[in-house]
C-alpha positions in Angstrom: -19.7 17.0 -6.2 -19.6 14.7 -9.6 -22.8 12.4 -9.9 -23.4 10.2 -12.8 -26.1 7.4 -13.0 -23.7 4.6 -12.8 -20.0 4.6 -11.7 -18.1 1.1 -12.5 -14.7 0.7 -10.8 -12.3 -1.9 -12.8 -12.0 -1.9 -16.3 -11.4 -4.9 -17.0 -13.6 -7.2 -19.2 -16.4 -7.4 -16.6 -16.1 -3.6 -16.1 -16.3 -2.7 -19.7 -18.5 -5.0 -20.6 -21.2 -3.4 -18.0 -20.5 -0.2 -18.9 -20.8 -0.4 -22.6 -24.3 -1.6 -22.0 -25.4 0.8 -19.1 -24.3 3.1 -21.7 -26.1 1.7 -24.8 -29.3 1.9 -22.7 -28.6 5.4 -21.9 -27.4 5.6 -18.7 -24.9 8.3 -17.6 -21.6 6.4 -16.8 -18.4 7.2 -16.1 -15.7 4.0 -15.5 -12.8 4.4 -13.4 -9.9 1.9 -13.3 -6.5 2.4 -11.2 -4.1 1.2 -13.8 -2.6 3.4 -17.1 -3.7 1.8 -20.1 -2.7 -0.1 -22.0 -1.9 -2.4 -19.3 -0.5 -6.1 -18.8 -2.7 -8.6 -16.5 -2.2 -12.3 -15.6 -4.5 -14.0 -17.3 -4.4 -17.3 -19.1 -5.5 -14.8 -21.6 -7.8 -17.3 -23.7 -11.7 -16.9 -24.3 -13.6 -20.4 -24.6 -16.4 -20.5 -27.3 -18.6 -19.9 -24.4 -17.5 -16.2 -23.6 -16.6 -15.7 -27.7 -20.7 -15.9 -27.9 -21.1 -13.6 -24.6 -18.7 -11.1 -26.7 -20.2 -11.9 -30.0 -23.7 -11.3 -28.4 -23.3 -8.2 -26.9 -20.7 -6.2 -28.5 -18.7 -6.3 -31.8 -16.0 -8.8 -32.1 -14.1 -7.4 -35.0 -11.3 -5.8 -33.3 -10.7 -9.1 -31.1 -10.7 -11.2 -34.3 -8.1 -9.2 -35.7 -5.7 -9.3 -32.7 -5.8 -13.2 -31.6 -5.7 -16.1 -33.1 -8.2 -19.4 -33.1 -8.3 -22.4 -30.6 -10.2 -25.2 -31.3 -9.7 -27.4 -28.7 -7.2 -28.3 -25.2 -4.5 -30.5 -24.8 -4.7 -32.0 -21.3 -1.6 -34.0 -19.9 -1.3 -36.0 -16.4 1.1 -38.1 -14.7 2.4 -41.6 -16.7 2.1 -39.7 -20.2 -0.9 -39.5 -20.1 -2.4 -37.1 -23.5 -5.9 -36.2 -24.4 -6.4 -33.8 -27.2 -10.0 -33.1 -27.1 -11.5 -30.4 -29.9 -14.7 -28.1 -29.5 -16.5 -29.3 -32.3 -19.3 -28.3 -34.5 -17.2 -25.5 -35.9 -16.5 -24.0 -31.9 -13.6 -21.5 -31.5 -12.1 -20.2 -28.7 -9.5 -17.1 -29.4 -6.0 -16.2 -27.5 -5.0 -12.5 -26.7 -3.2 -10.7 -24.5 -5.1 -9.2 -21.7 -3.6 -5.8 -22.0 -5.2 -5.6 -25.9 -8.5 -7.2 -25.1 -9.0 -5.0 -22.2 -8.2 -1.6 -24.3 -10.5 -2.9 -27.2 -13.9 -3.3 -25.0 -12.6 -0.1 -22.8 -13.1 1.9 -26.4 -16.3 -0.1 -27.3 -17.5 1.4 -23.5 -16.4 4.8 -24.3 -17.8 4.7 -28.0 -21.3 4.0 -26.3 -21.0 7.2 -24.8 -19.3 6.2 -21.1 -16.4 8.2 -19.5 -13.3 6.5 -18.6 -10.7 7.6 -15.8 -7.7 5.4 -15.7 -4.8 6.4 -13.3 -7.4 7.0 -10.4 -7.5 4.8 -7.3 -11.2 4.3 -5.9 -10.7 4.0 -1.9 -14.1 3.1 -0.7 -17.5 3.1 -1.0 -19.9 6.3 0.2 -23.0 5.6 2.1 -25.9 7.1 3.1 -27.5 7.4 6.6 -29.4 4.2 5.7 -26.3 2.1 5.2 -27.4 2.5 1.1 -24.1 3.3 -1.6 -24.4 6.3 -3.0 -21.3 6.6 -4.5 -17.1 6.4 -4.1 -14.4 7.9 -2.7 -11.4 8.6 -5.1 -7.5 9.9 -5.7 -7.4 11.9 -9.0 -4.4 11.4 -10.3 -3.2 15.0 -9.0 -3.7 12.8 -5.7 -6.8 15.1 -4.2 -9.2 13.4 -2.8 -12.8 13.6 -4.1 -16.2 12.4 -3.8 -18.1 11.0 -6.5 -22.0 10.0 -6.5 -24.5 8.0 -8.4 -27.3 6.4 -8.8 -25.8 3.0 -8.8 -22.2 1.7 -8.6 -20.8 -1.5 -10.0 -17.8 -2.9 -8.2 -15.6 -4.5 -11.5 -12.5 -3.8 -9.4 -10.9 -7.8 -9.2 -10.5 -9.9 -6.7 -8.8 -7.4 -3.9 -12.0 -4.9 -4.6 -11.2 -2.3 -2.1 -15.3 -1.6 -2.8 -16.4 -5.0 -2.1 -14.1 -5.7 1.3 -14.9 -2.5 2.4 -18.5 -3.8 2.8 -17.4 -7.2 4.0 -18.2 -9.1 0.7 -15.0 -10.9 -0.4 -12.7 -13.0 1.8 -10.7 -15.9 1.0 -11.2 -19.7 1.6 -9.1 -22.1 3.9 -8.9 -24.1 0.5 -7.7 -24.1 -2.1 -5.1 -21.8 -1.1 -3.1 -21.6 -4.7 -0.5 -18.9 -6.2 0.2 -18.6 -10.0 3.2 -16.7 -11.5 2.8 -16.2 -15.4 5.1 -14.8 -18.4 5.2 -14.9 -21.8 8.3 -16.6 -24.1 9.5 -16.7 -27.4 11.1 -19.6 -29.2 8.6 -22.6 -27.6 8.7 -25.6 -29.9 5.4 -27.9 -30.2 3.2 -25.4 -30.4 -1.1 -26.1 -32.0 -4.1 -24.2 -32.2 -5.2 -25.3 -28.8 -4.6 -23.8 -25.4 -2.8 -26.7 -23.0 -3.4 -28.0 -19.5 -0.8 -29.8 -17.8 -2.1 -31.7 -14.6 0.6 -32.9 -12.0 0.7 -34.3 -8.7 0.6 -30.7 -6.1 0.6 -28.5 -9.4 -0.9 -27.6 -12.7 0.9 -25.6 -15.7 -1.4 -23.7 -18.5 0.1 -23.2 -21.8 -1.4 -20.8 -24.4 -0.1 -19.8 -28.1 -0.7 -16.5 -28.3 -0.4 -14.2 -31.5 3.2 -13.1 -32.9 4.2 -16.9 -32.1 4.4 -15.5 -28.2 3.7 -18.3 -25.7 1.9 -17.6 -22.0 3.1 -20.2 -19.7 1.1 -20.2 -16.1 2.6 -21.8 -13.1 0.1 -23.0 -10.4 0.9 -23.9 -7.3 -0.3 -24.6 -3.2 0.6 -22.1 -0.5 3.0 -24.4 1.1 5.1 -24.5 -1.8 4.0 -20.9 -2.9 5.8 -18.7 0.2 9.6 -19.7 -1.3 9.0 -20.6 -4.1 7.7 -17.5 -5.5 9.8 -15.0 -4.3 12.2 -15.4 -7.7 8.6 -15.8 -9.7 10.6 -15.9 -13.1 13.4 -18.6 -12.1 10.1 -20.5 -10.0 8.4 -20.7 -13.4 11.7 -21.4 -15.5 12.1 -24.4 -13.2 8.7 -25.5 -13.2 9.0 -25.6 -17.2 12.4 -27.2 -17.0 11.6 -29.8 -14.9 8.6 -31.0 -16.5 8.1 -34.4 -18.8 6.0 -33.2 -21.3 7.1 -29.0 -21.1 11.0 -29.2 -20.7 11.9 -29.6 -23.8 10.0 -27.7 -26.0 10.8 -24.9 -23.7 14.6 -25.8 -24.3 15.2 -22.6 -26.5 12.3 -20.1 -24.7 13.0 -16.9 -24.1 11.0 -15.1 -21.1 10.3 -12.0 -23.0 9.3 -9.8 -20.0 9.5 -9.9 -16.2 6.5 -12.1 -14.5 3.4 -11.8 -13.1 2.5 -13.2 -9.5 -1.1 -13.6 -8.1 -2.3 -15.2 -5.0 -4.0 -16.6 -2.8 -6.1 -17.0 -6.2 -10.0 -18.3 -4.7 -11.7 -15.7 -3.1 -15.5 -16.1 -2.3 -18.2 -13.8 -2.0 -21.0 -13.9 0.4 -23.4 -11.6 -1.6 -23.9 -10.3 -5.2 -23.9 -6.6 -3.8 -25.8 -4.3 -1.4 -28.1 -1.6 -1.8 -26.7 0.8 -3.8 -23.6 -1.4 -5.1 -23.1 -4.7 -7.6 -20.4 -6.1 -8.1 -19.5 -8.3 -11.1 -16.2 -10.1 -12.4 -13.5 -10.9 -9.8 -15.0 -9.0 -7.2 -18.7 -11.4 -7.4 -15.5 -14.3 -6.5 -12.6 -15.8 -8.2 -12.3 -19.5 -9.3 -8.1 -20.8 -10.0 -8.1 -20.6 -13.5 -7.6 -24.3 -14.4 -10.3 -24.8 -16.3 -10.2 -21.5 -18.6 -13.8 -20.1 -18.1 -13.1 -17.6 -15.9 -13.8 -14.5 -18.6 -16.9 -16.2 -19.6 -17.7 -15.7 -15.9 -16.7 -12.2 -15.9 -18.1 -11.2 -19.2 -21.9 -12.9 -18.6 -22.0 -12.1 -15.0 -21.5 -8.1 -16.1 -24.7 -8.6 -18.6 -26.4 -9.6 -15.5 -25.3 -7.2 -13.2 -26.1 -4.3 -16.2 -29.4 -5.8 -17.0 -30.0 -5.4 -13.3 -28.9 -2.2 -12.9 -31.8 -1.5 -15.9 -34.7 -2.8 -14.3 -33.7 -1.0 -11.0 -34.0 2.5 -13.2 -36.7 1.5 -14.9 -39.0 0.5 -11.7 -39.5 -3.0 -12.1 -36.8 -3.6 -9.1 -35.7 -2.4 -5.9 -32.8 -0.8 -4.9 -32.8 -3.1 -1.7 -33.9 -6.4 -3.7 -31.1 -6.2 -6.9 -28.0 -7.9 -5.1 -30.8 -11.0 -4.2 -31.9 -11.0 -7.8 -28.7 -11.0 -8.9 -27.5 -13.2 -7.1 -30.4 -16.0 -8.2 -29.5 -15.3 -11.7 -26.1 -15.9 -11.7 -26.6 -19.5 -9.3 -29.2 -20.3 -12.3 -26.5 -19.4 -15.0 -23.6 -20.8 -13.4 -24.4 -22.8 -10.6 -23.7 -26.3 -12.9 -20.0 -25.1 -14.1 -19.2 -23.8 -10.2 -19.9 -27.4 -9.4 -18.0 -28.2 -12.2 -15.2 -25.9 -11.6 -14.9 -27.6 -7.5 -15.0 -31.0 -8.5 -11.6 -30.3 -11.0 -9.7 -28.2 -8.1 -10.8 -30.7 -5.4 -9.1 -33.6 -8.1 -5.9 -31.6 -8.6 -4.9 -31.1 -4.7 -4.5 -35.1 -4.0 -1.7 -37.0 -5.8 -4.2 -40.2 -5.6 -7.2 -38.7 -7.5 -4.6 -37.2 -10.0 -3.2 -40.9 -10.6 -6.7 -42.0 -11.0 -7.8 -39.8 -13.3 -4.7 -40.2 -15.4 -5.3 -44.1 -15.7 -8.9 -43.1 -16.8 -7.7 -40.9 -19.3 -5.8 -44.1 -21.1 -8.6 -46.3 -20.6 -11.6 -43.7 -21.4 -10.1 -40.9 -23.7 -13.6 -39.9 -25.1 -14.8 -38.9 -21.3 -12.1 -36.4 -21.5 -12.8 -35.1 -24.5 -16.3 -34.5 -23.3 -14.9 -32.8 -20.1 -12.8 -30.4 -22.7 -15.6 -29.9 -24.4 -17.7 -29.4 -21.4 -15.1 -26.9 -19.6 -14.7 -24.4 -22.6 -18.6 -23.9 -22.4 -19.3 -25.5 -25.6 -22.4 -26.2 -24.6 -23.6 -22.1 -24.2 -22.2 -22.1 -27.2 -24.0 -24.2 -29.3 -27.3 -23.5 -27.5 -26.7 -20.1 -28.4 -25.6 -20.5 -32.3 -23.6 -17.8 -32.3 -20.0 -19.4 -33.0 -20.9 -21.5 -35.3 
């Protein structure tokens, strides 16, 4: 039987992330992810300044420079033409690029810390011991055996259907909001700047990022209502959705979908707890906020530091095994316990037509508040405290 001192399932930005440093601080780690890679994901496939200094902090950035390109701000449109273009400020980037690159660039930052990556193999379920404790995972290699595999500690980066962290009756999914999003990318989209778009209707929202090659990702959201017909053509639901709206239809005139879309829902999942004894989990699986406001890789990528860090001062004695999912857990209400606030406030707006018509007459009369909201949502504010996108 294989034991390592960590195993982290997903390898996905949260996954990678945690591994590089478990690795870095000389852990034994091997990362397993299901999917081939290189590998496409929805994602509004943005980084607000906020997780740019979470990357820029912890890992190197170089690669990710060279493969996106620079936002400096959102557009945000509502109901009665209502426009707000609100910029980061104080020399604040964001940066767009595909999921599929970004995850394969901090995958080989992982492995160049010394971690082992297995991609193709499908984790199954957590191992316990007689205690109740993780001590490890259950696997299919890709020759489809099934093995065991131990370790000290395992980090659940597996998204927000981890088969690790519903196994142990962690993740479940809200009444509300109940939302689906389909996602593609197009070619030929007129109107394009250097800022990623949010367009806010009555029952619906629309994210629009440039991406690098003069690509577009275009991001239908809608209820669950709506959602169970409308999705089952996902690329004529999100042709329509662009084609029928005010401020989208015509600069979408000449798209081109370039390949087939993505579908992924119901989106919100909530955890009850930041782990077990034994098991962390981090990204998706530590719950999943709609994407409306773009911060959920800043989410992903600083929760993993935490969940790492944690996983450190387990090993090196100055926390329990049984006490590291409550730790955990404080640190990331500290961290993010403000923007979840945040983030409820914004989804609770967008399900009632009446709030949406309020906030669109606001927008005319108070444009600056918005901007402060843009500002405020792409985590300017870790940022700037932090100095390191200036």
């Amino acid at each position: 039987m294989a034991m390592d001192d960590v195993i982290v399932v997903g390898a996905g930005p949260a996954g990678a992330m945690a591994a590089t440093l478990l690795a870095r601080a000389g852990a034994r780690v091997r990362l397993f992810d299901r999917a081939r890679f290189p590998r496409a994901k929805l994602c509004g496939d943005t980084l607000n300044p906020g997780a740019m200094q979470v990357l820029g902090a912890n890992l190197s950035i170089t690669d990710v420079l060279a493969q996106s390109i620079p936002l400096d701000g959102m557009l945000l449109t509502g109901p009665n033409r209502v426009r707000v273009r609100g910029r980061y400020g104080d020399g604040l980037t964001g940066r767009a690029i595909e999921r599929r690159h970004l995850d394969a660039i901090l995958v080989r930052q992982a492995v160049a810390e010394g971690a082992s990556f297995d991609d193709g193999v499908m984790v199954s379920a957590p191992r316990l011991d007689a205690t109740g404790r993780v001590i490890g995972i259950r696997l299919k290699g890709r020759d489809g055996r099934e093995l065991d595999h131990d370790a000290r500690m395992v980090v659940a980066a597996d998204g927000r259907e981890s088969r690790l962290a519903r196994a142990l009756g962690l993740l479940h999914h809200p009444a509300h909001p109940r939302r689906w999003a389909v996602g593609g990318y197009f070619e030929s989209v007129d109107g394009l700047a250097s800022a990623g778009e949010m367009h806010i209707r009555r029952g619906h929202y629309i994210g629009v990022a440039p991406m690098p090659g003069s690509v577009v990702n275009a991001c239908l959201v809608v209820p669950q209502p709506s959602a169970r017909g409308d999705l089952r053509n996902p690329a004529r639901a999100l042709a329509d959705g662009l084609a029928s709206d005010p401020e989208l239809a015509l600069r979408f005139a000449r798209a081109r979908m370039i390949e087939e879309p993505h579908v992924l829902g119901p989106m919100a999942v909530d955890a009850r707890a930041a782990g077990v004894p034994g098991l962390l989990v981090a990204g998706d699986a530590a719950g999943f906020i709609d994407p409306m406001t773009g911060d959920g890789l800043r989410f992903a990528l600083a929760g993993a530091v935490m969940a790492a860090q944690t996983v450190v001062a387990v090993f090196a004695g100055r926390l329990g095994l049984d006490a590291a999912p409550r730790w955990l857990a404080q640190r990331r209400r500290d961290a993010f316990g403000a923007k979840w606030r945040f983030n409820r406030s914004l989804r609770a707006l967008v399900s009632s037509s009446m709030t949406v018509q309020a906030a669109a007459i606001s927008a005319q009369l108070l444009p600056a508040a918005f901007e402060t909201l843009i500002r405020y949502a792409g985590d300017c504010h870790v940022a700037t405290a932090s100095g390191q996108c200036d």
